[in-house]
N, C-alpha and C positions, 0 to 999 in steps of 0.2 A: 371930746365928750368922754366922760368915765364909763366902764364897761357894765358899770348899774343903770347908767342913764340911758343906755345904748340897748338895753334890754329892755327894759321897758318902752322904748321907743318900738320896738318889733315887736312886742307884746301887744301894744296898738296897733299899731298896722295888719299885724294877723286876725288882732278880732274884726278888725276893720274889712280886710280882705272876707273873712269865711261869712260874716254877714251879708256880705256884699255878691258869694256865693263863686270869688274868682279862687280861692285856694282848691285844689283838688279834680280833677276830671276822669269821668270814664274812659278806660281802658276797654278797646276791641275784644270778642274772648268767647267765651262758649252760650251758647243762645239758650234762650227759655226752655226747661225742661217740664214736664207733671201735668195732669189735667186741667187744672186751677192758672196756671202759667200763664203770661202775655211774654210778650216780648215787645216790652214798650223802650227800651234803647238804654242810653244812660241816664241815671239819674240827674235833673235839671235841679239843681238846686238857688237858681232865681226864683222858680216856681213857690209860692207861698204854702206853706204849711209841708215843706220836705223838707226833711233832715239832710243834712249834707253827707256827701259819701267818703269823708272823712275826718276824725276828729276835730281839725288843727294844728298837726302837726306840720309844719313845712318844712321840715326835709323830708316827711315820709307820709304826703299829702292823703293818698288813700286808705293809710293803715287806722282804726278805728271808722268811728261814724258819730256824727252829729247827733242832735234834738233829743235825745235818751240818756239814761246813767241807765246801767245795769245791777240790781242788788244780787242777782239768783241765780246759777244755773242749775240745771237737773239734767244731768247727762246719761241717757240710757242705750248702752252701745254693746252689741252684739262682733266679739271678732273672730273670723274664722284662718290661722294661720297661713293652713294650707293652700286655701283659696288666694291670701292677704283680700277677705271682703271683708267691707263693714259696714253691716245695717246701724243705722242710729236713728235719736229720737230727743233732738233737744228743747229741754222747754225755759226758754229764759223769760226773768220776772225782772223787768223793768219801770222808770219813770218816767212821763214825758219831760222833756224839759224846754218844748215848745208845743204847740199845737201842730200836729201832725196827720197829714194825710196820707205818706208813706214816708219811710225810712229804709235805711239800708242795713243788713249784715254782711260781714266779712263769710265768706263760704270759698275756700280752693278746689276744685273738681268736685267730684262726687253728682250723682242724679238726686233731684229735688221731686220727693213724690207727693206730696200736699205743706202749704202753709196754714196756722190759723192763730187768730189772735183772739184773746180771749173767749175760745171755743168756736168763733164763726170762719169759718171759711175767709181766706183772704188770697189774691190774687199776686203774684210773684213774676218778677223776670231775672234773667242772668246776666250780666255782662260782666264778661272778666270774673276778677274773686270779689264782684261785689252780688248780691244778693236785694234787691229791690224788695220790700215787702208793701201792700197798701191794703189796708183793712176793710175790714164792709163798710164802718164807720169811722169814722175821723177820729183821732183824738186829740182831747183837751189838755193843755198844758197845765203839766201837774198829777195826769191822771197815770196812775199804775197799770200797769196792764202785763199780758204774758203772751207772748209769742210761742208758738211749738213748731218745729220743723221736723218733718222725716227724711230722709237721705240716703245713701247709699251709692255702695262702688269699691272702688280699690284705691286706699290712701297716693296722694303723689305728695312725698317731702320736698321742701324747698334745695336747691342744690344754690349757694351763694356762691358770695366770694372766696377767695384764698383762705382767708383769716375767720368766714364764716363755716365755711365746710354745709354736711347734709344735717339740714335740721328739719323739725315739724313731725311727723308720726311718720317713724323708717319700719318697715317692715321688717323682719327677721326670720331665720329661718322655723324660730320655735315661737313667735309673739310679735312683738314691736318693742321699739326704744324709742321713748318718748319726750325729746327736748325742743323747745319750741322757740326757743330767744330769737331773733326779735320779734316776728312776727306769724310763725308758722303755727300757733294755735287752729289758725284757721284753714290748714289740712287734717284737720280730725273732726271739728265741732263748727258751726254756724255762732258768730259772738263779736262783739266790740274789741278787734282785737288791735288794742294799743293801751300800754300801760296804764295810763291816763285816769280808766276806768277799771277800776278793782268791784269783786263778787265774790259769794262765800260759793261754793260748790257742792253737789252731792253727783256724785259720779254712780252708776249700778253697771256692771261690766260681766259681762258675759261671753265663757272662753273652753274650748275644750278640754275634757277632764286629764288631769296632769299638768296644766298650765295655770301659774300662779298670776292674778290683774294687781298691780300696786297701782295706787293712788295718792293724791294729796291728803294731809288729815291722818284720820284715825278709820281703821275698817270697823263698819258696822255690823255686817254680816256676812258670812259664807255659806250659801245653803244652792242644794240641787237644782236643775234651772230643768222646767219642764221638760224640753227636749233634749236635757242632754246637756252632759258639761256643768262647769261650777259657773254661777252669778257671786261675784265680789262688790259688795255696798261698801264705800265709804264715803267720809265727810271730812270736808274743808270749812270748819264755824267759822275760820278767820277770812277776813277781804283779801282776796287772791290777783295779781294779774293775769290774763289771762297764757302768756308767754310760760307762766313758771306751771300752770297746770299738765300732769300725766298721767297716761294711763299704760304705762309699760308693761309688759306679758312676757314671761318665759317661763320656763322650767326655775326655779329659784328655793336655794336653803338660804332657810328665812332664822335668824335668832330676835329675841325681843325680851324686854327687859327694860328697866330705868337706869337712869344714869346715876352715878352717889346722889345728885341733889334731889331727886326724885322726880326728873323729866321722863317717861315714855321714849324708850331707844328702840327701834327696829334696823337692821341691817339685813338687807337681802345679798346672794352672786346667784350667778351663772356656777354650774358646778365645775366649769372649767375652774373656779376662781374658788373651790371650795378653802382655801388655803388662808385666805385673806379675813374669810367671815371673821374669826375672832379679833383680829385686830383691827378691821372697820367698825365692828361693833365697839371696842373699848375706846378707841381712840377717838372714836365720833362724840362717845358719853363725854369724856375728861376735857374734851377741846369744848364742846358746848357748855358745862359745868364753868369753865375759864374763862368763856367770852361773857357769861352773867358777871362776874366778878371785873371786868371792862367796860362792857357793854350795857349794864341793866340788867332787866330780867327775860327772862325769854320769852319773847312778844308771840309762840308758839305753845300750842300741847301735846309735839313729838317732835324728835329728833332721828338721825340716824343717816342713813347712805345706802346705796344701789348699785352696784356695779355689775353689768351686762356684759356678753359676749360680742358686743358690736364695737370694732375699731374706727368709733370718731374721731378720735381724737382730740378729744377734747371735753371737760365736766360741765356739768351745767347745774345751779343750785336750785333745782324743782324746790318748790316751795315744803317746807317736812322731811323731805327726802333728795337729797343732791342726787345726781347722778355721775356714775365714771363709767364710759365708753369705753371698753374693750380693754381698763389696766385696772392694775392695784391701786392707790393712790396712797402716796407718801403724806406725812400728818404736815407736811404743809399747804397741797391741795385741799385736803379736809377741813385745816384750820379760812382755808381761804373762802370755800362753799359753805362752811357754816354762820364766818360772819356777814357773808350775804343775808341771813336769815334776818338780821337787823340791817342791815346797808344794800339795798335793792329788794327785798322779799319786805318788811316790813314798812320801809320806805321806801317807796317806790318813786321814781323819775317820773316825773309829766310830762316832759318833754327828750328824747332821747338825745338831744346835745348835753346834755347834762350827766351823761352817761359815769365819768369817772365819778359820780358820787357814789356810786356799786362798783366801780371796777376798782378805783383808785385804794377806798376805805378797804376794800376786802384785801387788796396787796398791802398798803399796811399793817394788818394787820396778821400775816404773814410774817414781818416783819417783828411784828409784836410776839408773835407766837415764837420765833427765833430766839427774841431777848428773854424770854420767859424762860427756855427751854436751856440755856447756857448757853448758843449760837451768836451767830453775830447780831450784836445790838440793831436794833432801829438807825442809830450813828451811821453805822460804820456802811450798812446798806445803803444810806444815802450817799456817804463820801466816796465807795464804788461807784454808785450810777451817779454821780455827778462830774466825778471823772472822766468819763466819754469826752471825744473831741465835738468842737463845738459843732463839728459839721455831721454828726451821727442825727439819722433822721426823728428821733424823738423831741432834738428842739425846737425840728421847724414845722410839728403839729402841735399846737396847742391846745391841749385835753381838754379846757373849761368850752368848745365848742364842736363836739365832737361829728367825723364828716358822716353821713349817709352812705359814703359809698369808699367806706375805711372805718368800717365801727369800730371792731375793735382793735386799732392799733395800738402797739407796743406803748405808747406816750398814754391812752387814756389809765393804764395798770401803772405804767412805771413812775411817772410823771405825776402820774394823778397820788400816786402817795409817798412823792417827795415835795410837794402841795401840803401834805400835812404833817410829814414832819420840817419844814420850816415855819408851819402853822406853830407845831412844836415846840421849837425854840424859842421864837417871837414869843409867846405868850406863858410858856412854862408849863410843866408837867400838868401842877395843880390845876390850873386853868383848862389844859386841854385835856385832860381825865373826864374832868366835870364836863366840859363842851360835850363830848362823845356820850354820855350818858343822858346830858339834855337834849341832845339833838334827837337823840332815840326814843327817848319818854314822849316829850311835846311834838312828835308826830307819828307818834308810833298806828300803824295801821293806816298811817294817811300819807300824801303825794307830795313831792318836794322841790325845790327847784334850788341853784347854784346862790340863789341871792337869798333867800333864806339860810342858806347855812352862813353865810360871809356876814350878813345882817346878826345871827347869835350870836357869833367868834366876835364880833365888836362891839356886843352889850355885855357878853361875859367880862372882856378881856378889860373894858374900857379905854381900847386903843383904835386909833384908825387903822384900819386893815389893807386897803383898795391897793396899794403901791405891791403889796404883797401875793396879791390874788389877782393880779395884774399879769406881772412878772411870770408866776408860777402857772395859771392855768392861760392867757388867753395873747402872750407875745410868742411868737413863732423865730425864739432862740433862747440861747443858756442863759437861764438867769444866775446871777453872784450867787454865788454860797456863804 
């Protein structure tokens, strides 16, 4: 069976299963909080008219939730360093997309001090990082509605694996560092948190005076906050997942400015890092200016970067604003976070096996950024890493199906965009220029999967593709060069 056919066969089966209500289970975990609260167990999703307690996904069963799309969030979050407390106040604007008499959000710790959906009082339980909501009234499929949550406590970031490190909302000595891949959205905020479903955002952040709040977007406003301290307003008008949203705080020299093409550039550091501002600033401009002239046009209305006094180790491409963990970053990290902004930020993955369509694209493009720049060609980075002995562990992970519990290894970057430069070859510059720029138009702000891209490449190219996307993304050894 070809590896189209094969996908679509677990595409059935999963819708098959999540109807059926066997994908996904509650997890054991913290009991009902707030006056309004039951504690009526795990979410039964046999139960007719309840959302499932997780998208769909099956490798990562509980992340998201069922029976809704999210259009909206309004996040209004009060942080206090010193403490690391956080009062919040989320108000998500959703659609049913079944009839529903509760549903669930993604929520990690924190206390839940009332729920209400469209103004009424609604009744709530906890289990685990799921969030149980069930309203006064049922809702009809199809019908919009708005949930608002209050909450409060002290953030706890997710601590993964090896290769994942600490992500989700980290506290810091002077604010927080805010990277959430894959799933830690839901240590800061109540939300559908799996890529799956994208929302534009308005963030309102409120922080003690002398500490700067960065957000996704564009800031709206900076004005006094009753008690004390600055309130930071900004907007995200573009469909966001919920993984690339932040709300980072520290002490920060901020420069701002456009790029020559006339993009909106912001560059923030930590004044450790005061050294860097200028050329994070320029070199975010000229690298975003580059990737339009690649890539299209830039599916954003700002650019720029963020670099914090926290050694993660590792960047993360918040959507608007990359971020870099505790280094300077060299302009091929920059170049790497910024073509995210088209390859994972813009297009976004449905499903996270599909993963090297952001990791893969944005290492070539790295790659690209090298042959640009006078470095070694795209070529010649393939002929290195294809070099490796056949026994080095990137041949026997196959990137086009990426694990749950190995996201991001070295084969979904490495692998995954030597995938397209033999995409490259096969089909010729011409061809693959134009692919990369289709691929980014005709879904630009919308969700993608491995068989759409392979499905263009073969109406572009007018060639059968499969023996190639075979080889390269989903047999677990070296393919011929």
């Amino acid at each position: 069976m070809t590896r189209r056919a094969a996908a679509l066969l677990t595409a059935l089966l999963t819708a098959l299963l999540t109807a059926l209500g066997l994908l996904g289970c509650g997890a054991t975990g913290e009991p009902s909080q707030g006056a309004t609260g039951s504690d009526s167990g795990p979410t039964d999703t046999a139960e007719p008219g309840v959302g499932a307690p997780g998208i769909g996904d099956p490798d990562f069963p509980l992340d998201g939730n069922g029976g809704y799309d999210v259009a909206h969030y309004a996040l209004r979050i009060g942080y206090a360093p010193a403490r690391r407390r956080l009062d919040g106040e989320a108000t998500i604007q959703a659609r049913a997309t079944q009839a529903l008499s509760r549903f669930n959000l993604d929520l990690h710790g924190f206390r839940v001090s009332g729920v209400s959906v469209d103004g009424a009082a609604a009744t709530f339980s906890r289990d685990g990082d799921e969030l149980s909501v069930t309203p006064a009234e049922p809702l009809a499929r199809g019908a919009e509605f708005a949930v608002k949550v209050a909450y409060s406590g002290t953030p706890r970031p997710v601590r993964g694996s090896s290769n994942l490190g600490t992500y989700g909302f980290i506290p810091t000595a002077d604010g927080a560092f805010v990277t959430a891949e894959p799933n830690g959205a839901k240590t800061w905020f109540p939300g559908n948190d799996h890529p799956a479903d994208k929302a534009t955002f308005d963030f309102e952040i409120t922080v003690p005076a002398g500490v700067t709040a960065l957000a996704n977007g564009e800031l709206v406003s900076r004005t006094p906050a009753p008690g004390g301290g600055t309130t930071f307003t900004w907007r995200e008008a573009h469909p966001m997942v919920t993984y690339l949203a932040t709300a980072t705080m520290g002490r920060f020299t901020l420069r701002e400015g456009r790029t020559a093409g006339g993009i909106r550039n912001l560059a923030a550091v930590d004044p450790r890092f005061s050294a860097a501002l200028g050329e994070l600033y320029s070199r975010s401009g000229e690298i975003t200016d580059h990737w339009v002239t690649v890539f299209g046009p830039y599916p954003f209305s700002s650019t720029g970067g963020v670099v914090d006094d926290f050694a993660a180790g590792y960047a993360l491409e918040n959507q608007t604003k990359p971020m870099y963990g505790g280094f300077e970053p060299g302009e091929s990290i920059i170049a790497h976070e910024l073509a995210h902004q088209w390859f994972g930020n813009s297009l976004s993955i449905e499903r996270w096996e599909d993963l090297w369509l952001n990791e893969g694209f944005a290492t070539y493009a790295e790659w690209l950024w090298s042959e640009h720049t006078g470095g070694d060609t795209a070529a010649q980075r393939f002929k290195t890493a294809h070099a490796r002995p056949a026994n080095d562990p990137i041949w026997s992970y196959p990137p086009g199906d990426a694990r749950p519990d190995d996201l991001f290894n070295e084969s979904i970057y490495t692998r995954g965009a030597m995938t397209l430069h033999a995409l490259r070859r096969e089909i010729g510059d011409r061809t693959f220029f134009t692919l990369l720029k289709t691929w980014a138009a005709e879904h630009r702000h919308g969700s993608v999967t491995t068989e759409q891209f392979t499905a263009l490449a073969e109406r572009l190219s007018g060639k059968r593709l499969d023996p190639l996307f075979d080889a390269w993304l989903f047999q677990p050894r070296r393919p011929s060069a």
